[in-house]
CHARMM-style PDB file with segment names, atoms N, HN, CA, C and O in Angstrom:
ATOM      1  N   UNK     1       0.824  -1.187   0.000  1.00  0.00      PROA
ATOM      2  CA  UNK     1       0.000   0.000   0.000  1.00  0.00      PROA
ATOM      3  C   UNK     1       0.873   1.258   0.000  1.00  0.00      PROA
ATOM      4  O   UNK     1       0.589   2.352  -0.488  1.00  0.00      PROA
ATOM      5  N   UNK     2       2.259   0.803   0.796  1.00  0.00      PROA
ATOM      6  HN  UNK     2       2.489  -0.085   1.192  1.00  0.00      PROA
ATOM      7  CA  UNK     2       2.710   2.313   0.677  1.00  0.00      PROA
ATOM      8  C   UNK     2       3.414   2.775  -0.109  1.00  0.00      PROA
ATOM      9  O   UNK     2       3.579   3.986  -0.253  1.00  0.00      PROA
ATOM     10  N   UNK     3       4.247   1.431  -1.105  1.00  0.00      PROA
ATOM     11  HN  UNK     3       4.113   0.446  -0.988  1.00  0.00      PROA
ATOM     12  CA  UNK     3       4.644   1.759  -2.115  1.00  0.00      PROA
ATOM     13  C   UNK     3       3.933   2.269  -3.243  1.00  0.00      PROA
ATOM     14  O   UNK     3       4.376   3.205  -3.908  1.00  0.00      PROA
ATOM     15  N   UNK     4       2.299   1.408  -3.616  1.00  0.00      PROA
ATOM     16  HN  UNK     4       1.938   0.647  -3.076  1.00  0.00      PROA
ATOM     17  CA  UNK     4       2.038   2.418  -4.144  1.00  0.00      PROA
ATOM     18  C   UNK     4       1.606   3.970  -4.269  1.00  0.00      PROA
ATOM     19  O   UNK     4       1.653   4.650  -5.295  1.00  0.00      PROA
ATOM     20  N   UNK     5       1.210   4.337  -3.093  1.00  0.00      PROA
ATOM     21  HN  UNK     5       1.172   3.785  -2.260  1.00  0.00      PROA
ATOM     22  CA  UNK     5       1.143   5.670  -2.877  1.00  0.00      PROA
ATOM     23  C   UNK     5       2.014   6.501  -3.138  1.00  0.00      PROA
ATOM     24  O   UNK     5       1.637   7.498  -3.755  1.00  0.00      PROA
ATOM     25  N   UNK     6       3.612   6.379  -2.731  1.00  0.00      PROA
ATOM     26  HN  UNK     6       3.919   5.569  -2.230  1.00  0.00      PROA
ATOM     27  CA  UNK     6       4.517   6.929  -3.529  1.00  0.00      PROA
ATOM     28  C   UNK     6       4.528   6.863  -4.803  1.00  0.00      PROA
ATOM     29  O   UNK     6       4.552   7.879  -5.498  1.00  0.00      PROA
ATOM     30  N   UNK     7       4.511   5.597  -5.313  1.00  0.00      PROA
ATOM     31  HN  UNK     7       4.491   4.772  -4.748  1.00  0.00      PROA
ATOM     32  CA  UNK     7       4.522   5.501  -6.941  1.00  0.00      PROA
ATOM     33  C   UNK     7       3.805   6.595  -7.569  1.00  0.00      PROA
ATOM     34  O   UNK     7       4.354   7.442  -8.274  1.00  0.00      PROA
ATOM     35  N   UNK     8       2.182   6.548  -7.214  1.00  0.00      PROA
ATOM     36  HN  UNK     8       1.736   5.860  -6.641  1.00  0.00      PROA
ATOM     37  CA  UNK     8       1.452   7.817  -7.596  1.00  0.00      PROA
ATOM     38  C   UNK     8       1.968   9.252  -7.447  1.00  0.00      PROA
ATOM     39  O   UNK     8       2.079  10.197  -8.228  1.00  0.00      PROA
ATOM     40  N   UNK     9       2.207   9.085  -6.312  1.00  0.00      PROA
ATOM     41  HN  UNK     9       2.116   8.317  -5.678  1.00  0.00      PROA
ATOM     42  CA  UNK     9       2.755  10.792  -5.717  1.00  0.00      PROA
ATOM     43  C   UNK     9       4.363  10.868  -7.056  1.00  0.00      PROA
ATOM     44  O   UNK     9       4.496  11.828  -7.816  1.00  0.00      PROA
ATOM     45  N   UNK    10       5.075  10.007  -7.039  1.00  0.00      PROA
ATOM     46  HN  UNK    10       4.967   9.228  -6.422  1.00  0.00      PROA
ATOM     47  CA  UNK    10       5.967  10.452  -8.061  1.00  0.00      PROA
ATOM     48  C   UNK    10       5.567  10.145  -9.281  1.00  0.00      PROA
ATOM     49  O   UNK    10       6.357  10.720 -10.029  1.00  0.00      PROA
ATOM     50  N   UNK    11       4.520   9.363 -10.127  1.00  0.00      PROA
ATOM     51  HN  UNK    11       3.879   8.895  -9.519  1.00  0.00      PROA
ATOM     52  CA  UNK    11       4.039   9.344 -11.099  1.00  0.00      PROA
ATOM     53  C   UNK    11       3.542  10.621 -11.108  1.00  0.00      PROA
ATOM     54  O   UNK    11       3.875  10.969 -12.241  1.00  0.00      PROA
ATOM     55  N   UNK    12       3.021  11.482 -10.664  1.00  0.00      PROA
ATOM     56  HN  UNK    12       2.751  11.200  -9.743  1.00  0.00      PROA
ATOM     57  CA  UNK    12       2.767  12.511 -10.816  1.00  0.00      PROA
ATOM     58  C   UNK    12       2.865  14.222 -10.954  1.00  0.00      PROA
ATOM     59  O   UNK    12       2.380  15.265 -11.392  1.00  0.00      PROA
ATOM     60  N   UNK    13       3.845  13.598 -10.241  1.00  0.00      PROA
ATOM     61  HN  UNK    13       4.239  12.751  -9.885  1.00  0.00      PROA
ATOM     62  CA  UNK    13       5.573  14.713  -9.715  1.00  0.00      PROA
ATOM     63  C   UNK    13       6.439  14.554 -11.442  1.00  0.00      PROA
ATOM     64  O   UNK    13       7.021  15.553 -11.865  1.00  0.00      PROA
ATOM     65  N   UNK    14       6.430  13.241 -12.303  1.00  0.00      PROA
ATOM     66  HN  UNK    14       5.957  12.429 -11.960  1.00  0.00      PROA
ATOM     67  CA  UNK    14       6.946  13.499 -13.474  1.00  0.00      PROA
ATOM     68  C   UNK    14       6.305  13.879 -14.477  1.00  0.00      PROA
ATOM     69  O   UNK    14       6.812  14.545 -15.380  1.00  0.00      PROA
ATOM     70  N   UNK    15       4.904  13.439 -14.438  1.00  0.00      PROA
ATOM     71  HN  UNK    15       4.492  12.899 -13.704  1.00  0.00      PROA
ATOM     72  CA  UNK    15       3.953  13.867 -15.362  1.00  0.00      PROA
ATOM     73  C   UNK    15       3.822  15.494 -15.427  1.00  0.00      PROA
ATOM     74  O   UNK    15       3.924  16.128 -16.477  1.00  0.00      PROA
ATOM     75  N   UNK    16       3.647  15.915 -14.491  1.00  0.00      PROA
ATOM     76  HN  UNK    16       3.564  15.400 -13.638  1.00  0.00      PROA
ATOM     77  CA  UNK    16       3.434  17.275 -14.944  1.00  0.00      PROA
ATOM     78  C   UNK    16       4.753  18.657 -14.754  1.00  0.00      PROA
ATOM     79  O   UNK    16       4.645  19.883 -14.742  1.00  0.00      PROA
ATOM     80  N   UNK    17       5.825  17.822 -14.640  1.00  0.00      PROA
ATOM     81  HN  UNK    17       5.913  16.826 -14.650  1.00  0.00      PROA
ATOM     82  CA  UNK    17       7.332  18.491 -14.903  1.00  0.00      PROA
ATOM     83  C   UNK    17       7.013  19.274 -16.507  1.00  0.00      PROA
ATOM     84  O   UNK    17       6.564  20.387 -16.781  1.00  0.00      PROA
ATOM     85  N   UNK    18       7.388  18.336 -17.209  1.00  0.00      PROA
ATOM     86  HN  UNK    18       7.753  17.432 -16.987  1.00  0.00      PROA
ATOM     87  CA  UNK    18       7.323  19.163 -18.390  1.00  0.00      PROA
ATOM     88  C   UNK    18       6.577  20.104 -18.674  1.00  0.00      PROA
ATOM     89  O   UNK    18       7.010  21.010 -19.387  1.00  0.00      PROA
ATOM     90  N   UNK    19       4.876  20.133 -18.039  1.00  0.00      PROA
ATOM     91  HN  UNK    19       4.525  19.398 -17.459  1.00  0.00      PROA
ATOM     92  CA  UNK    19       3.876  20.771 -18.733  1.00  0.00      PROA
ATOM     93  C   UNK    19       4.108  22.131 -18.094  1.00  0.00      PROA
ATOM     94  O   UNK    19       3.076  22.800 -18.060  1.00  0.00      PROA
ATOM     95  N   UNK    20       5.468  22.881 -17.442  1.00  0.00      PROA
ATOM     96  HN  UNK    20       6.307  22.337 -17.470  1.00  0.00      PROA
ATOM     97  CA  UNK    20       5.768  23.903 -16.756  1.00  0.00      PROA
ATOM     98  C   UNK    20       7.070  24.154 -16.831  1.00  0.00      PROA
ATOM     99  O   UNK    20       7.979  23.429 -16.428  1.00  0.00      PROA
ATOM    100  N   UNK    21       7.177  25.558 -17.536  1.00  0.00      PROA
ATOM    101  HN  UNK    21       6.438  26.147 -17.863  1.00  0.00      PROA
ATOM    102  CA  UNK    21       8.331  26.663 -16.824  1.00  0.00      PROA
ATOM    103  C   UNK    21       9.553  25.928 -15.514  1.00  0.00      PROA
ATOM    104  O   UNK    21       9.207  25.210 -14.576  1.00  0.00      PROA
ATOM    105  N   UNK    22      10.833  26.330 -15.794  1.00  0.00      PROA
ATOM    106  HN  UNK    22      11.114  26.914 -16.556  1.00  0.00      PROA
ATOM    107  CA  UNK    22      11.650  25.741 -14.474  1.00  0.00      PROA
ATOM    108  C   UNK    22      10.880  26.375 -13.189  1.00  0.00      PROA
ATOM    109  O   UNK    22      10.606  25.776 -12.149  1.00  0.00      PROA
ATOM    110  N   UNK    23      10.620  27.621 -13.483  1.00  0.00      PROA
ATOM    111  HN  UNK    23      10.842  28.107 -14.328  1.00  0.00      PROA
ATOM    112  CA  UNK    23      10.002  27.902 -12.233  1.00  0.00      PROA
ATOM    113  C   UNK    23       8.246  27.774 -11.485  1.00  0.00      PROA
ATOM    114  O   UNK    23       7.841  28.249 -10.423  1.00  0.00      PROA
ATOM    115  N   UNK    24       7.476  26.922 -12.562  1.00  0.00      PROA
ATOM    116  HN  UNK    24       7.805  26.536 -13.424  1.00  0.00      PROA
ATOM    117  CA  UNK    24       6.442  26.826 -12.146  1.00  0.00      PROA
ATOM    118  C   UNK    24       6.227  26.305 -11.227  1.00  0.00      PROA
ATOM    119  O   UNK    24       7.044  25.603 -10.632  1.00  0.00      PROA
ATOM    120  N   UNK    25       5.013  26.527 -10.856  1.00  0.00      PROA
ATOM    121  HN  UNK    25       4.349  27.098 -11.339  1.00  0.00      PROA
ATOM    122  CA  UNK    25       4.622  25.483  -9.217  1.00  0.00      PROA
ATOM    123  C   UNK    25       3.512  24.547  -9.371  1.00  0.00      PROA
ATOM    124  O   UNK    25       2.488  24.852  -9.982  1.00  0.00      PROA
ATOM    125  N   UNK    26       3.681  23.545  -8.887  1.00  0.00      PROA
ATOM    126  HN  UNK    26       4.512  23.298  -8.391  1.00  0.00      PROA
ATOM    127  CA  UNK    26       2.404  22.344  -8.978  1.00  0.00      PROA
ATOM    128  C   UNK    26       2.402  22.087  -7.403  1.00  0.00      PROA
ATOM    129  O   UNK    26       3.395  21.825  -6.725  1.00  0.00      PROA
ATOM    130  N   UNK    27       0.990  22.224  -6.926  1.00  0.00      PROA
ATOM    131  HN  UNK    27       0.183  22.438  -7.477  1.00  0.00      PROA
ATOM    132  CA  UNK    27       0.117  21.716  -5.993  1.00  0.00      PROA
ATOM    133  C   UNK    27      -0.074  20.347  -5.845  1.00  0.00      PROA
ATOM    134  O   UNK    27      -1.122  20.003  -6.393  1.00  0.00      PROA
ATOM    135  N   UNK    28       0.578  19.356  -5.274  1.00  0.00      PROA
ATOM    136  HN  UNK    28       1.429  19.636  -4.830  1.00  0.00      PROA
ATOM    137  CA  UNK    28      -0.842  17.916  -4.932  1.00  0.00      PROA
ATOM    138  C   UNK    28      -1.148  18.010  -4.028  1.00  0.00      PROA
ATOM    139  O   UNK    28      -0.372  18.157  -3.084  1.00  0.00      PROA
ATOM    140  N   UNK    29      -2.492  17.964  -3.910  1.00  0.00      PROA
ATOM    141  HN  UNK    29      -3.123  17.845  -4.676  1.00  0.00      PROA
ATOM    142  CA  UNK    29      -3.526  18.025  -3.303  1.00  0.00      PROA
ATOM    143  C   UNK    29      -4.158  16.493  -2.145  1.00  0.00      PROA
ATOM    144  O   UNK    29      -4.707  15.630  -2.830  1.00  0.00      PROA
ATOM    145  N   UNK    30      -4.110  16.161  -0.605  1.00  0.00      PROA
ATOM    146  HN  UNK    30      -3.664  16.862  -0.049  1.00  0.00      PROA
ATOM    147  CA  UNK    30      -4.948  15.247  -0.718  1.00  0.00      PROA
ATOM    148  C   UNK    30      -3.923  13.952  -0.648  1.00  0.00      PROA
ATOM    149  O   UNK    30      -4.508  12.879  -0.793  1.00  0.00      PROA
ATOM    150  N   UNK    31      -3.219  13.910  -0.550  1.00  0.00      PROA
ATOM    151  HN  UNK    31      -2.744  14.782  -0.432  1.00  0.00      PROA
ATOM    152  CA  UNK    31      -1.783  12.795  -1.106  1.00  0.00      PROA
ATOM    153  C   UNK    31      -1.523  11.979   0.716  1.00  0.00      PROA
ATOM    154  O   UNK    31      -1.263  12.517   1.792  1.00  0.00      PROA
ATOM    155  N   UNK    32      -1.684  10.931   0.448  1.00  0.00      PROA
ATOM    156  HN  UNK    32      -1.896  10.494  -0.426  1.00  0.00      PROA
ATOM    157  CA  UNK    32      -1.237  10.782   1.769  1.00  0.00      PROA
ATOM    158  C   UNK    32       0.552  11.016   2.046  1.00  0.00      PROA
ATOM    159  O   UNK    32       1.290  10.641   1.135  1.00  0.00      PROA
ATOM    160  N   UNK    33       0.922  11.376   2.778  1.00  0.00      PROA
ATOM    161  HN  UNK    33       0.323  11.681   3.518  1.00  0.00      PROA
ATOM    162  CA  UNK    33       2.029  11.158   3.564  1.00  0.00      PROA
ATOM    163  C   UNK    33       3.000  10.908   4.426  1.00  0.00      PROA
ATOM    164  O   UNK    33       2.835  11.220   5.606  1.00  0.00      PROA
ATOM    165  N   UNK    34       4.159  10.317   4.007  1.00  0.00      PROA
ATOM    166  HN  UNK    34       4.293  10.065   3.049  1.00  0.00      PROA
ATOM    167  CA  UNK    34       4.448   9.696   5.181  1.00  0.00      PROA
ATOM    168  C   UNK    34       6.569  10.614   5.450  1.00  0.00      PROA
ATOM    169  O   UNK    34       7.325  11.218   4.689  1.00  0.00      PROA
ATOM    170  N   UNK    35       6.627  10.279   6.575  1.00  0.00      PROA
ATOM    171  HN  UNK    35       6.012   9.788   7.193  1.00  0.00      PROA
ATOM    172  CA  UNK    35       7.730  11.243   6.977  1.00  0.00      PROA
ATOM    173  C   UNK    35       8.646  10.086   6.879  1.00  0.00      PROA
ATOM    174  O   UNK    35       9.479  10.318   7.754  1.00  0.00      PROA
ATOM    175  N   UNK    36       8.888   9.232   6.441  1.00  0.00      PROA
ATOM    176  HN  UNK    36       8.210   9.043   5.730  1.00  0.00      PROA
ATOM    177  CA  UNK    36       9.910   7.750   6.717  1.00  0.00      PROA
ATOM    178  C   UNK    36      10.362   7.702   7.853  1.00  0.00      PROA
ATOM    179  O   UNK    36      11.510   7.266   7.766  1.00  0.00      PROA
ATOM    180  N   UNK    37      10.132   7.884   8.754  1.00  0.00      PROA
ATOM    181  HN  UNK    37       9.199   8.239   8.825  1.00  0.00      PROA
ATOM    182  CA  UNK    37      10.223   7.724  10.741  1.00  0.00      PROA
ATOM    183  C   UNK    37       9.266   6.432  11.189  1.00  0.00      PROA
ATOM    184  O   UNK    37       9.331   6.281  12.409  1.00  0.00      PROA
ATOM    185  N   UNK    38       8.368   5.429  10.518  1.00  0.00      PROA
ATOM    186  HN  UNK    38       8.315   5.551   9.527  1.00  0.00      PROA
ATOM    187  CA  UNK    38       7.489   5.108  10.587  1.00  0.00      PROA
ATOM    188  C   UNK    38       6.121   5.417  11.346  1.00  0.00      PROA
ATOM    189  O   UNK    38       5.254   4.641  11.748  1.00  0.00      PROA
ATOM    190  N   UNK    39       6.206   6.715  11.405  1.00  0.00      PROA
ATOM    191  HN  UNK    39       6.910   7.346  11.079  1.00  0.00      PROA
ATOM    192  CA  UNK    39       5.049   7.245  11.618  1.00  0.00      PROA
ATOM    193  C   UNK    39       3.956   6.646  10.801  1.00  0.00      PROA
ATOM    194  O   UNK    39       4.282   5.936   9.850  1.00  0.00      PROA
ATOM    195  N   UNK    40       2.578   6.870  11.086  1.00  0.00      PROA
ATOM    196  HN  UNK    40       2.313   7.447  11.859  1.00  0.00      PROA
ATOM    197  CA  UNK    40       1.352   6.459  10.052  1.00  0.00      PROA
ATOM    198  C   UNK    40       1.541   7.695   9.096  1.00  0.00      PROA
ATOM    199  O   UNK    40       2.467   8.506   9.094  1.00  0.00      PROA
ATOM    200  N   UNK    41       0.528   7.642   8.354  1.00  0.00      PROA
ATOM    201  HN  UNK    41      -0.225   6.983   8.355  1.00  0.00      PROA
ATOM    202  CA  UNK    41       0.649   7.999   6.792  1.00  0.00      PROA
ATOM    203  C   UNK    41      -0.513   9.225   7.112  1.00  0.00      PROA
ATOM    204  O   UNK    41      -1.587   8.957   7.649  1.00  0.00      PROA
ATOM    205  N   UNK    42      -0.093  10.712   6.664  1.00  0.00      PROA
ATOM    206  HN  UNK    42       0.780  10.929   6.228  1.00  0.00      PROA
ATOM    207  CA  UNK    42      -1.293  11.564   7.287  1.00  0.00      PROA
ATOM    208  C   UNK    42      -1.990  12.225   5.555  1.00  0.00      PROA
ATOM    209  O   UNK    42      -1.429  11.835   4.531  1.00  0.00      PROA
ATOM    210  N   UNK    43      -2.802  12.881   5.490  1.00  0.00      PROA
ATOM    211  HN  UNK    43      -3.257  13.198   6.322  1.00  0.00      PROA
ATOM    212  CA  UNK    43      -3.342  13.333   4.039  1.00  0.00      PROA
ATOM    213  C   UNK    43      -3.116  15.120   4.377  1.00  0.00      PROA
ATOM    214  O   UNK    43      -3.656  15.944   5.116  1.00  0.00      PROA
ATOM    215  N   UNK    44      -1.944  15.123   3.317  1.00  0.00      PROA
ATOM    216  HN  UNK    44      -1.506  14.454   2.717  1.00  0.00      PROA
ATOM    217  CA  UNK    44      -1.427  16.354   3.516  1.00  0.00      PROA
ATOM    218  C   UNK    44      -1.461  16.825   1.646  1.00  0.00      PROA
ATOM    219  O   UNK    44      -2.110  16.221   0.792  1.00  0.00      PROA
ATOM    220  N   UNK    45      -0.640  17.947   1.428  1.00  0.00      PROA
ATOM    221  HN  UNK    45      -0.113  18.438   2.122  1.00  0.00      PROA
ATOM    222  CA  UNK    45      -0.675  18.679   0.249  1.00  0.00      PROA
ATOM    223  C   UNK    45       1.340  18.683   0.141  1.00  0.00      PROA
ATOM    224  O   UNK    45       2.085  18.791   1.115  1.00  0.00      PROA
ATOM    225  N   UNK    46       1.618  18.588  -0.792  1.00  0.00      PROA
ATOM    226  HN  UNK    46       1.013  18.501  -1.584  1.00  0.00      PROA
ATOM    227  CA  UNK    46       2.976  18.953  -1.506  1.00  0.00      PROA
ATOM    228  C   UNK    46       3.080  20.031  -2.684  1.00  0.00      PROA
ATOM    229  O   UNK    46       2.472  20.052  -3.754  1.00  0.00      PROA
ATOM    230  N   UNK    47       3.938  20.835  -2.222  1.00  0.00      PROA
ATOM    231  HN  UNK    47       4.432  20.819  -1.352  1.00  0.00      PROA
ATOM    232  CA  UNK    47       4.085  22.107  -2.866  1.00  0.00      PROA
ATOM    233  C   UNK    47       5.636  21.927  -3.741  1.00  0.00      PROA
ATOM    234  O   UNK    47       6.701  21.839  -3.129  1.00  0.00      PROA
ATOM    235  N   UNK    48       5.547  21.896  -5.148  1.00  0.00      PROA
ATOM    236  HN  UNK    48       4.682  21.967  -5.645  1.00  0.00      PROA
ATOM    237  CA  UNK    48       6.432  21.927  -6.019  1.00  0.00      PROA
ATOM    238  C   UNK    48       6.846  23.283  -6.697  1.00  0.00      PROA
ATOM    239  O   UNK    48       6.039  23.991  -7.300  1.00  0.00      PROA
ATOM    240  N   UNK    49       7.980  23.535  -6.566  1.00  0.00      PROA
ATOM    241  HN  UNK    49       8.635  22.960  -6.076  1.00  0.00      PROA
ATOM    242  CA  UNK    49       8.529  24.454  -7.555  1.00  0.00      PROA
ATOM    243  C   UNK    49       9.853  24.683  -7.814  1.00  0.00      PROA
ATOM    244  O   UNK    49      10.874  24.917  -7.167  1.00  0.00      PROA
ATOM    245  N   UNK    50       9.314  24.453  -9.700  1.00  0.00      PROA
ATOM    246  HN  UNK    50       8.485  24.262 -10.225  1.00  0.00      PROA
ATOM    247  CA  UNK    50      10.526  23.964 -10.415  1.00  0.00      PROA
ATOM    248  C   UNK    50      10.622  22.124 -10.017  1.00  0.00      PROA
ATOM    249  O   UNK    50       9.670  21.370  -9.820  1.00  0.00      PROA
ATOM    250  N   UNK    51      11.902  21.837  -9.999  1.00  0.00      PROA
ATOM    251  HN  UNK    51      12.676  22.450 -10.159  1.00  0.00      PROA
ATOM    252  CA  UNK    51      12.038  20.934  -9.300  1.00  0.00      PROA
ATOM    253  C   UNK    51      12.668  20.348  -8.110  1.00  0.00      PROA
ATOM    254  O   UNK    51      13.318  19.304  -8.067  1.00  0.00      PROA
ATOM    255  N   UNK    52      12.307  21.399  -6.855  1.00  0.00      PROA
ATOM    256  HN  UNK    52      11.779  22.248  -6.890  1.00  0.00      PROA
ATOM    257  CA  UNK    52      11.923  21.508  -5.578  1.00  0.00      PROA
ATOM    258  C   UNK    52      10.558  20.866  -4.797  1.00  0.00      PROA
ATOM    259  O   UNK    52       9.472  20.529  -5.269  1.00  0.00      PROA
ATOM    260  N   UNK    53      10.961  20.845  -3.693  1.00  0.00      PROA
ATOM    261  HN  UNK    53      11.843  21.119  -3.309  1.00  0.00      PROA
ATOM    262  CA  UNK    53       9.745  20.622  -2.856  1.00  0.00      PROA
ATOM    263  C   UNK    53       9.534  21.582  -1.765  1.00  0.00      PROA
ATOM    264  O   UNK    53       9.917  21.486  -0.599  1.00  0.00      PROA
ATOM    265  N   UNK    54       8.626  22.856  -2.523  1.00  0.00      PROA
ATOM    266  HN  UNK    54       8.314  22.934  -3.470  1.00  0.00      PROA
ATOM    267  CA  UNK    54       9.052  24.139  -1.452  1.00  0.00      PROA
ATOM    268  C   UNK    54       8.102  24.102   0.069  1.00  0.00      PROA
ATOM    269  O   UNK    54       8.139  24.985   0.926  1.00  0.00      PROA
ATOM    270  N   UNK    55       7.305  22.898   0.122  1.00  0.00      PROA
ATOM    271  HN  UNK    55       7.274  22.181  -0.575  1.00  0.00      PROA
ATOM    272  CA  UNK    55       6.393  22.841   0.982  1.00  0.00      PROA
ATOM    273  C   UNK    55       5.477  21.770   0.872  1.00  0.00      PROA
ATOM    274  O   UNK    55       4.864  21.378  -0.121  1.00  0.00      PROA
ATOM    275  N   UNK    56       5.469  21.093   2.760  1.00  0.00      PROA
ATOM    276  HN  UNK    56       5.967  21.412   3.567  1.00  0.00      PROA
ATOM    277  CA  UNK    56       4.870  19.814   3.026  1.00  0.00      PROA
ATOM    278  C   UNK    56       3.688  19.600   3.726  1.00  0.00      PROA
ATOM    279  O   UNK    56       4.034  18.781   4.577  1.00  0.00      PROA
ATOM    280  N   UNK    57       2.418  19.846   3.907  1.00  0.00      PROA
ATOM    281  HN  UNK    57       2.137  20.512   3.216  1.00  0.00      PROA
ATOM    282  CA  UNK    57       1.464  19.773   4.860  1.00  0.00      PROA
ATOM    283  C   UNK    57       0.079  20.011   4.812  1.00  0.00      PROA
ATOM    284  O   UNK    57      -0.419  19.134   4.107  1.00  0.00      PROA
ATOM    285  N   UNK    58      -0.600  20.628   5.146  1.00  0.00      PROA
ATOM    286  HN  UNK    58      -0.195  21.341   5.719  1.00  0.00      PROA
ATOM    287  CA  UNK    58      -1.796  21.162   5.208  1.00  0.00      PROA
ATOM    288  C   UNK    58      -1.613  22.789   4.664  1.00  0.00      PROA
ATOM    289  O   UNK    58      -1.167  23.812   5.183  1.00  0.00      PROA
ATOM    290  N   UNK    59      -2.151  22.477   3.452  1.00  0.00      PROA
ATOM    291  HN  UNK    59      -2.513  21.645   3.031  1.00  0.00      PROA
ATOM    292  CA  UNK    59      -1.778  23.999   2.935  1.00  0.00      PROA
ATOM    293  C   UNK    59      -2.490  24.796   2.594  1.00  0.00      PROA
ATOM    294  O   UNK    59      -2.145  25.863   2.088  1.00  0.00      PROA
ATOM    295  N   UNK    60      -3.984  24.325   2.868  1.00  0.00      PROA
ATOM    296  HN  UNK    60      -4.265  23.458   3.279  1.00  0.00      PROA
ATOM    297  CA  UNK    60      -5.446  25.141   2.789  1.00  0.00      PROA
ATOM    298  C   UNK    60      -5.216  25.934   1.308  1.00  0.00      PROA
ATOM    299  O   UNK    60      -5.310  25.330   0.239  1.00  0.00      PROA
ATOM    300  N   UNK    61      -4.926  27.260   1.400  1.00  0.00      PROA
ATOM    301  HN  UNK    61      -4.850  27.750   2.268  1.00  0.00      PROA
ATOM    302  CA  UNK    61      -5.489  28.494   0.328  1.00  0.00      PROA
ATOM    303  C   UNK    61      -3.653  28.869  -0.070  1.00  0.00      PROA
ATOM    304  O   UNK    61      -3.226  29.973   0.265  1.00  0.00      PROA
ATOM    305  N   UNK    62      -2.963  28.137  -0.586  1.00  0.00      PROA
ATOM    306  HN  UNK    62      -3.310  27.239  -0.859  1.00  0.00      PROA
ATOM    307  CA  UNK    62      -1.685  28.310  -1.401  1.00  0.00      PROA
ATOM    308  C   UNK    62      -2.232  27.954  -2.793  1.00  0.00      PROA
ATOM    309  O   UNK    62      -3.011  27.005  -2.886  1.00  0.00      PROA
ATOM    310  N   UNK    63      -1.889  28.622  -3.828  1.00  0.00      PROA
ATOM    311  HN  UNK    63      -1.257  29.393  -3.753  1.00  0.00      PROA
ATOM    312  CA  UNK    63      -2.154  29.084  -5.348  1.00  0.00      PROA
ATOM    313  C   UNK    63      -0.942  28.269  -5.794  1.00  0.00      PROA
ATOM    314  O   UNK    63       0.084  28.201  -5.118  1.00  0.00      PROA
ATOM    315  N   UNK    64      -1.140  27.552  -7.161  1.00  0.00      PROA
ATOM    316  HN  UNK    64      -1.974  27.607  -7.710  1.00  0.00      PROA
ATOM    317  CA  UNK    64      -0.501  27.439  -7.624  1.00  0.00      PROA
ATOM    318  C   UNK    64      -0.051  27.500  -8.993  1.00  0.00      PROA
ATOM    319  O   UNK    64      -0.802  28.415  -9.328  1.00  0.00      PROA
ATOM    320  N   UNK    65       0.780  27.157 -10.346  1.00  0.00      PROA
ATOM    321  HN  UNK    65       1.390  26.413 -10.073  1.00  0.00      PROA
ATOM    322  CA  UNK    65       0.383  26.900 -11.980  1.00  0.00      PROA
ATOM    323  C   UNK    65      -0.359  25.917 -12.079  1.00  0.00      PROA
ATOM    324  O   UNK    65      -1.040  25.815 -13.100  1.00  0.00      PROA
ATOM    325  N   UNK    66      -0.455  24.742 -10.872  1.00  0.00      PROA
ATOM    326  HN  UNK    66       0.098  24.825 -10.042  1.00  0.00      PROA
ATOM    327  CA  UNK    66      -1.379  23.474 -11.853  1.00  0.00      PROA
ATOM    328  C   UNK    66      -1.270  22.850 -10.376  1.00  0.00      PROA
ATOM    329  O   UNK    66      -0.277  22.636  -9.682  1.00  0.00      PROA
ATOM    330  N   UNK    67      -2.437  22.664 -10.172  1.00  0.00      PROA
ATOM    331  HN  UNK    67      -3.244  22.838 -10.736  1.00  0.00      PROA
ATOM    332  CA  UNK    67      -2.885  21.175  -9.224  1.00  0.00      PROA
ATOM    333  C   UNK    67      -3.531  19.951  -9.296  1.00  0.00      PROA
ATOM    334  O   UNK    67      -4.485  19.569  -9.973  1.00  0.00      PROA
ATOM    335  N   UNK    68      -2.969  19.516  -8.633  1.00  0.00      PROA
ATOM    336  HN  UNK    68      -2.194  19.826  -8.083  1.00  0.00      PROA
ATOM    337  CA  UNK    68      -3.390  17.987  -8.868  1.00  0.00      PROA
ATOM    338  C   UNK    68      -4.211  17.595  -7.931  1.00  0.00      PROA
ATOM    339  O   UNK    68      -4.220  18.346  -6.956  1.00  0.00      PROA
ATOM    340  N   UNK    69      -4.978  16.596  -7.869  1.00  0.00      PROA
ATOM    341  HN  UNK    69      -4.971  15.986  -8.661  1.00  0.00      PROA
ATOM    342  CA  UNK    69      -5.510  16.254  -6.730  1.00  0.00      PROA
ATOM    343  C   UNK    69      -5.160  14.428  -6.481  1.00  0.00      PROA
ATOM    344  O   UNK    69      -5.897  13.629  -7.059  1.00  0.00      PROA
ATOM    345  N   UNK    70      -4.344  14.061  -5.856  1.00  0.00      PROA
ATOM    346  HN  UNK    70      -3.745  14.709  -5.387  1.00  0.00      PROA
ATOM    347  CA  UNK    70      -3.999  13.452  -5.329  1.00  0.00      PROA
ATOM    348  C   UNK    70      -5.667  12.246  -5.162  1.00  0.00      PROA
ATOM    349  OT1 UNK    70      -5.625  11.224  -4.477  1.00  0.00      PROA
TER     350      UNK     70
END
């Protein structure tokens, strides 16, 4: 289960690379996550830009070029 959840979360992280500017930003939305500490897995948002990860969590009302929904 948790591999595939990553799989998605980075199937998706490559899919929409190209469709943006180095500096664009993509939103996923909804994604579960996990901190590799074996913590449980919480449903948070990942904030991309470029190809960065400028932000991890609950991100309510952050704008982005393109979101996904997880």
């Amino acid at each position: 289960m948790i591999r595939r959840a990553l799989s998605v979360l980075a199937l998706a992280c490559l899919m929409v690379q190209p469709a943006l500017a180095q500096d664009g930003t993509v939103l996923i939305r909804n994604g579960r996550l996990l901190d590799g500490m074996g913590n449980p897995w919480i449903f948070g948002d990942v904030l991309l830009r470029g190809d960065r990860i400028e932000a991890v969590g609950r991100l309510g009302d952050v704008k982005a070029d393109l979101v996904v929904d997880a």
